[in-house]
DSSP file (Angstrom, degrees, kcal/mol; ACC not computed):
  #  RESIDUE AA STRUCTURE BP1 BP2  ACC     N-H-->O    O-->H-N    N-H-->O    O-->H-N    TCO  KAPPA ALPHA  PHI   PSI    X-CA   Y-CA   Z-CA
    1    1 A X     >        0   0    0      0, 0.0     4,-1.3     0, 0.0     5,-0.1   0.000 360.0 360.0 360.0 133.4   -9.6    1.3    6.6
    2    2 A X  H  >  +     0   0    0      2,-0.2     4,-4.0     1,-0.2     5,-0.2   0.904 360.0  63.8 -46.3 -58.6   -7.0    1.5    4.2
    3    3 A X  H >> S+     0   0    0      1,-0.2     4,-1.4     2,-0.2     3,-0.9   0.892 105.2  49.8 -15.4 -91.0   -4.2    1.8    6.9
    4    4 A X  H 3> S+     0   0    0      2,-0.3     4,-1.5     1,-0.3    -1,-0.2   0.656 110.8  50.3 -21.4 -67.8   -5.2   -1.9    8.0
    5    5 A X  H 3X S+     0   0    0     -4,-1.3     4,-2.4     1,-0.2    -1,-0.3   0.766 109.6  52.5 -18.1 -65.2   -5.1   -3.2    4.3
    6    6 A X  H <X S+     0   0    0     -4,-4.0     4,-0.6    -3,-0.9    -2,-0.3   0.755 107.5  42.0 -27.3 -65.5   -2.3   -2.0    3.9
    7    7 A X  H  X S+     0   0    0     -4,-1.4     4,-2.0     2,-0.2     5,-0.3   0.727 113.8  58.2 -62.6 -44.0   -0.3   -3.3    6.9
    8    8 A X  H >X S+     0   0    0     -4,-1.5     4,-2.2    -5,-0.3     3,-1.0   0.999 105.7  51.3 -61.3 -74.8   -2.1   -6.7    6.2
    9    9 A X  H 3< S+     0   0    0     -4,-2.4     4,-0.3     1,-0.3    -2,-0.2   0.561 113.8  45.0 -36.2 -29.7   -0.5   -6.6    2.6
   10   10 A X  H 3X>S+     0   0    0     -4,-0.6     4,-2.5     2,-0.2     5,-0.7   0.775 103.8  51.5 -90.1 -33.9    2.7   -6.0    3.8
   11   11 A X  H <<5S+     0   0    0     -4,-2.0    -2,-0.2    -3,-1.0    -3,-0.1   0.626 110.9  54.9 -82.7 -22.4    3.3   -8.1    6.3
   12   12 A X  T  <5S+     0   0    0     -4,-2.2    -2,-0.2    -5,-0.3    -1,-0.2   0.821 118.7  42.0 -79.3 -20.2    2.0  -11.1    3.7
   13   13 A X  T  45S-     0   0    0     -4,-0.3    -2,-0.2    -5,-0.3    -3,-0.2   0.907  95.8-133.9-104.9 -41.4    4.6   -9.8    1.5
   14   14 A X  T  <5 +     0   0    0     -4,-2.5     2,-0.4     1,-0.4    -3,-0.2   0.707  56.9 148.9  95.2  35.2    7.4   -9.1    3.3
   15   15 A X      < -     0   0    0     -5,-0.7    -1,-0.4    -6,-0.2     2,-0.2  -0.749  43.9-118.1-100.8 127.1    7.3   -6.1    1.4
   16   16 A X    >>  -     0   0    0     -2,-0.4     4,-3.6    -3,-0.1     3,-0.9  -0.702  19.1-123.2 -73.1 137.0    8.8   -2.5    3.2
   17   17 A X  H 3> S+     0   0    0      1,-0.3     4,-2.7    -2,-0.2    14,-0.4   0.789 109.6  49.6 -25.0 -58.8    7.0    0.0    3.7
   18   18 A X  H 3> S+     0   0    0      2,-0.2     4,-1.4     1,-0.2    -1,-0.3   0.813 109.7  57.1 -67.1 -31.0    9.1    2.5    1.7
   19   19 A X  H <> S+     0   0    0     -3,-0.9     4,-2.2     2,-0.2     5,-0.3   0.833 108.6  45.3 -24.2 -68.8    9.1    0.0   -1.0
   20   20 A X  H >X S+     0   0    0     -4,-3.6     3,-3.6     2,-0.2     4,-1.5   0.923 107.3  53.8 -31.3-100.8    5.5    0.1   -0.9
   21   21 A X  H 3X>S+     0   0    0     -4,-2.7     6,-1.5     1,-0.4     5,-1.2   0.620 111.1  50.6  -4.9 -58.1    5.1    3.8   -0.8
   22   22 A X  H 3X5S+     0   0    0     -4,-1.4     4,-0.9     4,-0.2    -1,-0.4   0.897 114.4  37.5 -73.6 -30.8    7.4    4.1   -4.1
   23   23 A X  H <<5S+     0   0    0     -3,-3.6    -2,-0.2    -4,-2.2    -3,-0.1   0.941 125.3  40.9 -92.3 -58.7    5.7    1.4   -6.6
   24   24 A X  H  <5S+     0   0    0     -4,-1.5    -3,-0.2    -5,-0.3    -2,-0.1   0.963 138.9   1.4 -68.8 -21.7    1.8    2.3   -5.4
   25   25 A X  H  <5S-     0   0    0     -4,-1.2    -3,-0.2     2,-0.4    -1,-0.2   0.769  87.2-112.8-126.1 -12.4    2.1    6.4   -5.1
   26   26 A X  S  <<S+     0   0    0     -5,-1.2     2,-0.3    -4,-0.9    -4,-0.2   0.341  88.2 118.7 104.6 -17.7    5.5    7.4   -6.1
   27   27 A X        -     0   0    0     -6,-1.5    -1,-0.5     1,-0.2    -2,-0.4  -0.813  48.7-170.8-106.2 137.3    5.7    8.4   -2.1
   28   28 A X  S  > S+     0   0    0     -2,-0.3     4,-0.5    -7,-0.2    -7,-0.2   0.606  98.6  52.1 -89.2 -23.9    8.8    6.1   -0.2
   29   29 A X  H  > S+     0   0    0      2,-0.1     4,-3.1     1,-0.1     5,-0.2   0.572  78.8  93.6 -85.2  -0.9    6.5    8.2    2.9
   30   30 A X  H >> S+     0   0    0      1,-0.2     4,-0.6     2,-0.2     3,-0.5   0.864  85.8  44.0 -55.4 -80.1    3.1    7.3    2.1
   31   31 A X  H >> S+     0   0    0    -14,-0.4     4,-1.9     1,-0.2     3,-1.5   0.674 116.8  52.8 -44.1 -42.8    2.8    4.2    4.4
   32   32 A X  H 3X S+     0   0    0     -4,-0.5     4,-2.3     1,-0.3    -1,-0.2   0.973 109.6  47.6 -48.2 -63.8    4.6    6.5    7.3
   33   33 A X  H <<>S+     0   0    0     -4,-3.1     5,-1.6    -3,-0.5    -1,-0.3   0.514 108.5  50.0 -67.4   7.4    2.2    9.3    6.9
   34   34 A X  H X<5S+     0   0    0     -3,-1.5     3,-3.1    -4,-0.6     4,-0.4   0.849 112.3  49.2-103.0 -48.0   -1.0    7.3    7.0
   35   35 A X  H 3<5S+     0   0    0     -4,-1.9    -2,-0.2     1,-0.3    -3,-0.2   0.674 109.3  52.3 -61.3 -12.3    0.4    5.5   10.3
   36   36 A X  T 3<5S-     0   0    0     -4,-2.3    -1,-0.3    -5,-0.3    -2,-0.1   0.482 136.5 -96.2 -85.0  -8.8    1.1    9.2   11.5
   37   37 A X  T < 5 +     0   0    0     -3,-3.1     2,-0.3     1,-0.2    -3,-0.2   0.385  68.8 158.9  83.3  16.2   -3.1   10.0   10.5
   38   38 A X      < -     0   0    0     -5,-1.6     2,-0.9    -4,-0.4    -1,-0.2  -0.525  35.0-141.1 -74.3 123.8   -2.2   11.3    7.1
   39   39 A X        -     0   0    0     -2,-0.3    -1,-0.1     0, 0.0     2,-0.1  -0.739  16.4-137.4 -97.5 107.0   -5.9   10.9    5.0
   40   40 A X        -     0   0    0     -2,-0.9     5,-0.2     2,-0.1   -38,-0.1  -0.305  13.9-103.1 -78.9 151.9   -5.4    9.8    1.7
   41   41 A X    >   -     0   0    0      1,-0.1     3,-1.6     3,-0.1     4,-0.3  -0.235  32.9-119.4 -10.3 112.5   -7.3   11.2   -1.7
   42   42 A X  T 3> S+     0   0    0      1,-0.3     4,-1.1     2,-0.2     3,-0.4   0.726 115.0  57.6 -32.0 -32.4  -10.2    8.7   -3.2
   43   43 A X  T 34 S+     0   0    0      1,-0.2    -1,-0.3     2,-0.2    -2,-0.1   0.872 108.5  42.3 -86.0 -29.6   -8.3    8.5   -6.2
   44   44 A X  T <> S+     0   0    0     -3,-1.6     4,-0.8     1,-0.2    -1,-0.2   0.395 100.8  66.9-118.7  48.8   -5.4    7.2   -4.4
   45   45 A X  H  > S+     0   0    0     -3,-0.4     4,-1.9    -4,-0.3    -1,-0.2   0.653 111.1  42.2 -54.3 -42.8   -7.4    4.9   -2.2
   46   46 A X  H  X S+     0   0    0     -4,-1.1     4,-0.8     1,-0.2    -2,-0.2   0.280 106.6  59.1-114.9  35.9   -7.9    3.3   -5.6
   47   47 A X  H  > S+     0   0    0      3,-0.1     4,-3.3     2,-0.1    -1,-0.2   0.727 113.2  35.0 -58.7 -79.2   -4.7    3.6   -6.7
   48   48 A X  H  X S+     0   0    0     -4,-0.8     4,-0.8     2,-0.3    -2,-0.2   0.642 112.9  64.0 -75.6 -27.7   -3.0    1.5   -3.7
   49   49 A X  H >X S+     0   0    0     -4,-1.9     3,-1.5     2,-0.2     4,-1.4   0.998 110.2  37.3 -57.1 -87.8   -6.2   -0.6   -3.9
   50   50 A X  H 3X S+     0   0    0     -4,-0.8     4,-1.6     1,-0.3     3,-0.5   0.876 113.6  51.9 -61.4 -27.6   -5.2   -1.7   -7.7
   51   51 A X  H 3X S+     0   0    0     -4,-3.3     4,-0.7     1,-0.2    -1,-0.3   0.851 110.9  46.1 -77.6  -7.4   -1.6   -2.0   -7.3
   52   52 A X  H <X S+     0   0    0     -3,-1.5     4,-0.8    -4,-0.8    -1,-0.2   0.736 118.0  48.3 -85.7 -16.7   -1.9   -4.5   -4.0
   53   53 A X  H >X S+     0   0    0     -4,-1.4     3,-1.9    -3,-0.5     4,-0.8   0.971 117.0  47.3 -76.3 -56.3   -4.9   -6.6   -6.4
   54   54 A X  H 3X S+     0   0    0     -4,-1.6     4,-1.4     1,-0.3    -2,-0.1   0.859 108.2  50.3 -23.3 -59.5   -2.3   -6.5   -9.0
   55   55 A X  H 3X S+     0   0    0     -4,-0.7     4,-1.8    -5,-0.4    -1,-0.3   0.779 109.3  50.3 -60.0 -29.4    0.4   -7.5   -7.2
   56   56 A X  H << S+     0   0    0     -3,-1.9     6,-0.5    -4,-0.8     5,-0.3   0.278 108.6  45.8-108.6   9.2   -1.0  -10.3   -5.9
   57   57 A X  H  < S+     0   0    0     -4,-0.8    -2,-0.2     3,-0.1    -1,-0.2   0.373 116.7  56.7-106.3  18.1   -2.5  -11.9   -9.0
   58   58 A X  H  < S+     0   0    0     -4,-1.4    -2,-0.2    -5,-0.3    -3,-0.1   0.907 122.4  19.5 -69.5 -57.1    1.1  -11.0  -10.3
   59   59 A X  S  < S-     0   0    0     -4,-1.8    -3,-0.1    -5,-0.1    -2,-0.1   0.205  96.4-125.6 -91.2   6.0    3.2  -12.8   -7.7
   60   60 A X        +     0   0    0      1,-0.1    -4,-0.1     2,-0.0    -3,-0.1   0.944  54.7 161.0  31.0  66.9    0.1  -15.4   -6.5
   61   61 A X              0   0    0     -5,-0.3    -5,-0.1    -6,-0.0    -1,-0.1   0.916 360.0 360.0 -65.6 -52.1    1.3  -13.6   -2.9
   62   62 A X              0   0    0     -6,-0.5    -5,-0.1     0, 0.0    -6,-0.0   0.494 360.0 360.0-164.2 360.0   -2.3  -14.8   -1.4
């Protein structure tokens, strides 16, 4: 589950949510509205999918 991924990724990063939300989708609410049940697109499953692989062979996060 994305959600989960997500959460994971953040808490390894020390990253906010809203942070998040603006660099992978443009949304400071994405993370909110998926913890609210909000079901995201396919395309930007794999959206937020490459920018957290990115990110982390950017920063070596993990």
């Amino acid at each position: 589950m994305l959600i989960r991924k997500i959460e994971v990724f953040l808490r390894r990063t020390n990253m906010p949510p809203t942070r998040f939300g603006r660099l992978a989708t443009r949304d400071p609410r994405f993370v909110l509205d998926l913890r609210n049940g909000r079901t995201p697109r396919s395309d930007t499953e794999k959206r937020v999918e490459h920018f957290m692989n990115a990110y982390r062979e950017e920063t070596h996060a993990f």
